[in-house]
N, C-alpha and C positions, 0 to 999 in steps of 0.2 A: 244533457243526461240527468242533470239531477229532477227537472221540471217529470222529464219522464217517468223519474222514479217515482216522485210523488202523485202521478198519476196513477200509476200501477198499484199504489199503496190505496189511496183512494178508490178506487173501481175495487180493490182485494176487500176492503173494510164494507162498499157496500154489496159484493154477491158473498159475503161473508152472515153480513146480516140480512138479508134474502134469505139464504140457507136457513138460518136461523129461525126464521117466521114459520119457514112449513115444515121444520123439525119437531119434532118426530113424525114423520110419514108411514113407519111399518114398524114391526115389533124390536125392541132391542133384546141385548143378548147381555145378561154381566154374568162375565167367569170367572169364580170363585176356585183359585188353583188349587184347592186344600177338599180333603172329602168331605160329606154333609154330618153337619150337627158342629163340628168347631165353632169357635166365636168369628169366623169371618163369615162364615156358611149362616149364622143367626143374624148377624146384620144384614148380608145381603139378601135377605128372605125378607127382611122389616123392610129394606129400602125398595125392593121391587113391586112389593104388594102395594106402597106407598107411590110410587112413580107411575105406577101401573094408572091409578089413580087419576093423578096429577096431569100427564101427561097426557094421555087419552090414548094411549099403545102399549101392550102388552110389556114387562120387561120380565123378563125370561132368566132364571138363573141356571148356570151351568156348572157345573164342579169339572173341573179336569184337574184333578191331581197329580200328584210323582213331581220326584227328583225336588223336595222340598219347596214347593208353589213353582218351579223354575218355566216345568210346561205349560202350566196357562199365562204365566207372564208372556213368554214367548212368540202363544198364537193369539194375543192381544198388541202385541209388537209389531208384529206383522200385518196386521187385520187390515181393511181400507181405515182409511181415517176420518170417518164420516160421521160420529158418534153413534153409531149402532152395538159397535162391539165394546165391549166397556171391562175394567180389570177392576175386580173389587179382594184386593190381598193384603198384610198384614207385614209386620217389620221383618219380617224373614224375606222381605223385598230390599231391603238395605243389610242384610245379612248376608244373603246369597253371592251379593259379588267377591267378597273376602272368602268365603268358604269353599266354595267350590274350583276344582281349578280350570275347568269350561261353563263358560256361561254363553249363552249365542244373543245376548242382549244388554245394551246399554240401558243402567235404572236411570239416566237423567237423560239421555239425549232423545230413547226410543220413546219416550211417551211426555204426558202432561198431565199434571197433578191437576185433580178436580177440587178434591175436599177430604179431610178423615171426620168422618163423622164419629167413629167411638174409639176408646182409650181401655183398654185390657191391665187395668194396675196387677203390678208383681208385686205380692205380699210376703214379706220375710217370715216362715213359720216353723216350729217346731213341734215337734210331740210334746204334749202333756208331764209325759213325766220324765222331762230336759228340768232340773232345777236352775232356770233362767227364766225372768221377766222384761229384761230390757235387753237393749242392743250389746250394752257398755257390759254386761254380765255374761252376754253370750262371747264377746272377743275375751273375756278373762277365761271365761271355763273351754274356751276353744284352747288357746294358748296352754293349760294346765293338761289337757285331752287330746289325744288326736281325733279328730271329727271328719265325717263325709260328709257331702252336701248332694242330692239328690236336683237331675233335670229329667224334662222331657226328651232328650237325646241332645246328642251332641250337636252343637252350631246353632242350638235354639237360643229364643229369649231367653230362658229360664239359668240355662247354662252358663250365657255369657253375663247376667244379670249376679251368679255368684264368682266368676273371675272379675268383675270388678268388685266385689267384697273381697274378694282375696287380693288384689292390689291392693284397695285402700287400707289393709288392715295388717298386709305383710302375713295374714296366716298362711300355713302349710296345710291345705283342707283337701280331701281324696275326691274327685267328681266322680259319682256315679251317675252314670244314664242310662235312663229307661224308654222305653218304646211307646210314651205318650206320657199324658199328665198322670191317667187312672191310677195308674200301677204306681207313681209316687207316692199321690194321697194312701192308697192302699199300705206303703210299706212307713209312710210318715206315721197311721196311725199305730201303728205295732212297735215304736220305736227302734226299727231298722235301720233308718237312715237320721240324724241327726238334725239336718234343717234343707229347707228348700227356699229358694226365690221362685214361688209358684205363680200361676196366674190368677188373679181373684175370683174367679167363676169355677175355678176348679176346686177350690176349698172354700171357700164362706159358709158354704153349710155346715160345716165341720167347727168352722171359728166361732161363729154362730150359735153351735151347739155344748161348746165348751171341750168338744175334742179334739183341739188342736189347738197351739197358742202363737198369735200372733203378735208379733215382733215392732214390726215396720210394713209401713207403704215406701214402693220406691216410687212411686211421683214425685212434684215438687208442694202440690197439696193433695192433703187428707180426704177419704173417700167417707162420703156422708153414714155410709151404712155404718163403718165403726169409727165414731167419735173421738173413741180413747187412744186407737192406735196413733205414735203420730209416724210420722215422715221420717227416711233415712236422714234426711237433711237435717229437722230437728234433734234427730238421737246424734248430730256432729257431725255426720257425714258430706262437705260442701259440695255441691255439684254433684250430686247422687241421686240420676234422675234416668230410669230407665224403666221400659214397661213395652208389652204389645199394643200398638197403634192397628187398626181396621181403616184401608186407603181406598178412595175408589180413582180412577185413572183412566185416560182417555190414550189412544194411540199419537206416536208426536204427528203433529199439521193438520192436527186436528183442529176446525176453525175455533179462532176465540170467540164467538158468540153462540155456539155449540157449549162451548166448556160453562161460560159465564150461565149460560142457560141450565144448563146440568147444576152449576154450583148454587143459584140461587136456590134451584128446589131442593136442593142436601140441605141445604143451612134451614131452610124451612119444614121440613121434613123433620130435622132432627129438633128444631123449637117445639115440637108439637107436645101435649101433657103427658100423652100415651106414649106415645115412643121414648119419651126420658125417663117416666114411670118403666117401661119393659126392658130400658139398660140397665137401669141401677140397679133392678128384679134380676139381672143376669150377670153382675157384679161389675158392669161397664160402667165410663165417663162418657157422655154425651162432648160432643169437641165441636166441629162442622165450622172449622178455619177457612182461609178463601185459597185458592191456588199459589197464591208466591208464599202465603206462610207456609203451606205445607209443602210446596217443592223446597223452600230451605230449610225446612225440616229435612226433609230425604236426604238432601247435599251432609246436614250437617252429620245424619247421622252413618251415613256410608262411611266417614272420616273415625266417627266414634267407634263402630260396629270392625273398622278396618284393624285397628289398635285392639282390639280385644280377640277379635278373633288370633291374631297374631301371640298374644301374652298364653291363648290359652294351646296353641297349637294344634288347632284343631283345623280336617282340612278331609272334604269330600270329593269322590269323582264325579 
């Protein structure tokens, strides 16, 4: 038995890489489970124009939206496993299993991590006229104030990105959510709401301009566009490291010389001048990790995303 197996593993590795050779044969499909114009909807438009390219076959972007990215995760779960159907979605892929209380898919077993090629830092920000310039001043004047904190709805990054500012700091802070980023920045700038853990492409311009002040990066490093801000970590925060990741993903049994193939052109794709010139131009981190770092990325952060959604009690149908 065992000799056999080893057969079977060998003859699996070379019509594996066979497949591999005359891959891509027809056009692919990546579905962006979020509607168009988001930051997943903008990298997956850079990466298909790019592979389109590369590859010598169309690659075709699709948005299926609803229920939180849940349904195009789902019909990428599903799909053959042949690397034509491809899942290009965002941390609300490691969110969704703690939030919702049906999901019709496993984030680790049904599929396989290709690569994240871009990083969505959450920038800690307030209105202008908050008499606060650092981290350490805003937990004093929080503490002395009752303060709200403003997300893009509930169970998003943004959301869970201030329940753990409210763990680590013990405040009593009011969440409000709102029905996308717009309407934050909108109410951020009128000083309505007190601070956000926004996504950096949703305000820079605003930071940028001097109408709005920012705080902290929750990365674990500083994003080159502002110098001055530094890191939650630096303003004391240990281990305070959260932000929206952009994943792309293959269906699981999907061959490994498929995926290595797909990964090699991400990684290169995202090395290019222009494409990390048109991230940072859209407030992203260029990343394009290999498959096992970013599946335990995913692992690690289903466990993290588990714990907070739990603190914050939040919890969709």
């Amino acid at each position: 038995m065992p000799i056999l197996r080893m057969f079977a593993a060998f003859f699996l590795a070379i019509s594996s890489t066979a497949y591999a050779q005359d891959y891509p044969a027809r056009p692919l499909t990546l579905i962006v489970p979020f509607s168009a114009g988001g930051g997943a909807d903008m990298v997956g438009r850079i990466l298909a124009q790019k592979l389109t390219a590369s590859l010598g076959q169309s690659v075709v972007v699709e948005n299926r939206p609803g229920a939180g990215g849940n349904i195009g995760a789902e019909a990428v779960a599903r799909a053959e496993p042949d690397g034509y159907t491809l899942l290009l979605t965002s941390s609300a892929f490691v969110i969704n299993p703690s939030l919702y209380t049906k999901i019709s898919y496993d984030a680790v077993n049904d599929f396989r991590p290709i690569s994240h090629p871009a990083l969505l830092p959450n920038v800690l920000v307030v209105p202008t006229s908050m008499p606060v310039e650092t981290v350490a001043e805003l937990v004093a004047y929080a503490k002395a104030n009752h303060l709200s904190y403003a997300s893009a709805g509930v169970g998003t990054g943004t959301h869970l990105a201030g329940e753990m500012f409210k763990l680590a700091t013990n405040l009593d802070m009011v969440h409000v959510p709102y029905k996308g980023g717009g309407a934050v920045t909108t109410d951020l700038l009128a000083g309505r709401v007190a601070l956000s853990f926004a996504t950096l492409p949703s305000v820079i311009q605003y930071v940028q301009e001097g109408r709005m002040r920012a705080l902290a990066m929750t990365t674990d490093v500083g994003w080159a566009g502002l110098p001055d801000v530094p890191t939650m970590q630096q303003a004391g925060f240990k281990d305070f490291d959260i932000s929206t990741w952009i994943g792309l993903l293959a269906p699981a049994k999907t061959p490994d010389a498929v995926v290595e193939k797909l990964h090699r052109e991400v990684v290169r794709i995202v090395q290019e001048p222009d494409v990390r010139e048109r991230f940072v131009a859209l407030g992203m981190m260029p990343v394009g990790d290999s498959p096992a770092e970013f599946g335990a990325q995913i692992e690690r952060q289903l466990t993290m995303y588990k714990e907070l959604v739990k603190a914050s009690g939040a919890r969709l149908d």
